[in-house]
C-alpha positions, -999 to +999 in steps of 0.1 A: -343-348+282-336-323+308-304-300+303-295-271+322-302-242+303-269-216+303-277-182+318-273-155+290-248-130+308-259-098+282-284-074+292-314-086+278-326-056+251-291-032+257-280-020+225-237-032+228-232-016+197-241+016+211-217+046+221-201+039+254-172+018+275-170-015+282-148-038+311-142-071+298-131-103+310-122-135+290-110-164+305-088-194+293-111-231+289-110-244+328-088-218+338-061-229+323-027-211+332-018-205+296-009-171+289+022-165+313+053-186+317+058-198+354+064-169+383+060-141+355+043-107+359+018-100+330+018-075+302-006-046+298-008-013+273+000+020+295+014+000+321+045+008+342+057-029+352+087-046+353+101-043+321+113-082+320+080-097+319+077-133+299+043-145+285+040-176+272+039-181+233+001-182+236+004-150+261+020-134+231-001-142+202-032-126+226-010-095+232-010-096+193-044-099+189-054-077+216-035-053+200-051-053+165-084-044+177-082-009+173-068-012+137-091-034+125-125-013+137-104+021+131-123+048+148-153+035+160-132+011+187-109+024+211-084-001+233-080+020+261-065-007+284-059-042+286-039-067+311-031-107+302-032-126+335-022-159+336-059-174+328-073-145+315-072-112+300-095-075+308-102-053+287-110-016+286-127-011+248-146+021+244-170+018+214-182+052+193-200+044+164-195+076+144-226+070+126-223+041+110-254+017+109-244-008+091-222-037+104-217-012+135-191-032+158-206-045+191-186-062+219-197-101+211-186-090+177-152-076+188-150-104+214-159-133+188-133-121+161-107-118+190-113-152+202-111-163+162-078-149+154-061-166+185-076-197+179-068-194+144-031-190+151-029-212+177-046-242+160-071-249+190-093-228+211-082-221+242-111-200+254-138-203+275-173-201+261-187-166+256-175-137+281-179-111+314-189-078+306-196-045+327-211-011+310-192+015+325-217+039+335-194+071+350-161+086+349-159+070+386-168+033+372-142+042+345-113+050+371-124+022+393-119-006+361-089+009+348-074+010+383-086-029+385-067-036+356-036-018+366-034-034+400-047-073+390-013-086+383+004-075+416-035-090+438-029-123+413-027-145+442-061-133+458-075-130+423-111-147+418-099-166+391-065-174+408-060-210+407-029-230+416 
């Protein structure tokens, strides 16, 4: 039988659990508006946006987990910023291992436990299979994705994932 084989989105032999920053985007199954009630702005850490700014019950439980990150990998994972659109979220996470060797974090890691404690609160999955991710690669990539995140909410309706 002939399926299509999926393309694997990683760089083939790059070490994610090495020292460095990375931009991530998940999205919702199908796009699925999900995470924001109807005509609301979305939520992001070291934001300045309107303060009266509504995500849906599943928007919250991802703030939630988006939020626990950092705790749970303590000081080899840094959340540095983060924005919940309507079908999906980004994600600024900067990973320094601090030596450690064994059971080192690496982003499908951080990504797949994220994924687990949604869906585990929320009873069902609501993600899309696996993930996008960029290695930032200079301080100018860096400013470029955190500017991306700060100004996604307000481009929403020219957004590549924007659907209606």
């Amino acid at each position: 039988m002939n399926t299509p084989k999926r393309k694997n989105l990683r760089l083939p032999e790059y070490d994610y659990s090495q020292n460095g920053v990375y931009f991530l985007t998940v999205c919702t199954r199908d796009k699925q508006k999900l995470l924001w009630y109807d005509n609301t702005y979305p939520v992001g850490a070291n934001s300045v946006r309107p303060a009266d700014i509504m995500l849906s019950a599943y928007g919250k439980i991802v703030k939630n987990a988006i939020q626990m990150i950092q705790p749970t990998y303590g000081v080899a994972v840094k959340l540095d910023n983060y924005v919940i659109m309507p079908n999906h979220i980004h994600m600024l996470i900067a990973i320094d291992d601090c030596g450690r060797t064994l059971f080192a974090p690496t982003i499908s890691r951080i990504v797949k436990q994220f994924k687990g404690v949604v869906t585990k609160q929320i009873g069902k999955s609501i993600w899309q299979r696996s993930f996008y991710d960029h290695i930032i690669r200079d301080e100018q990539d860096y400013v470029e994705k955190w500017n991306y995140i700060e100004n996604n909410p307000a481009r929403w309706l020219d957004d590549d994932l924007y659907v209606k």
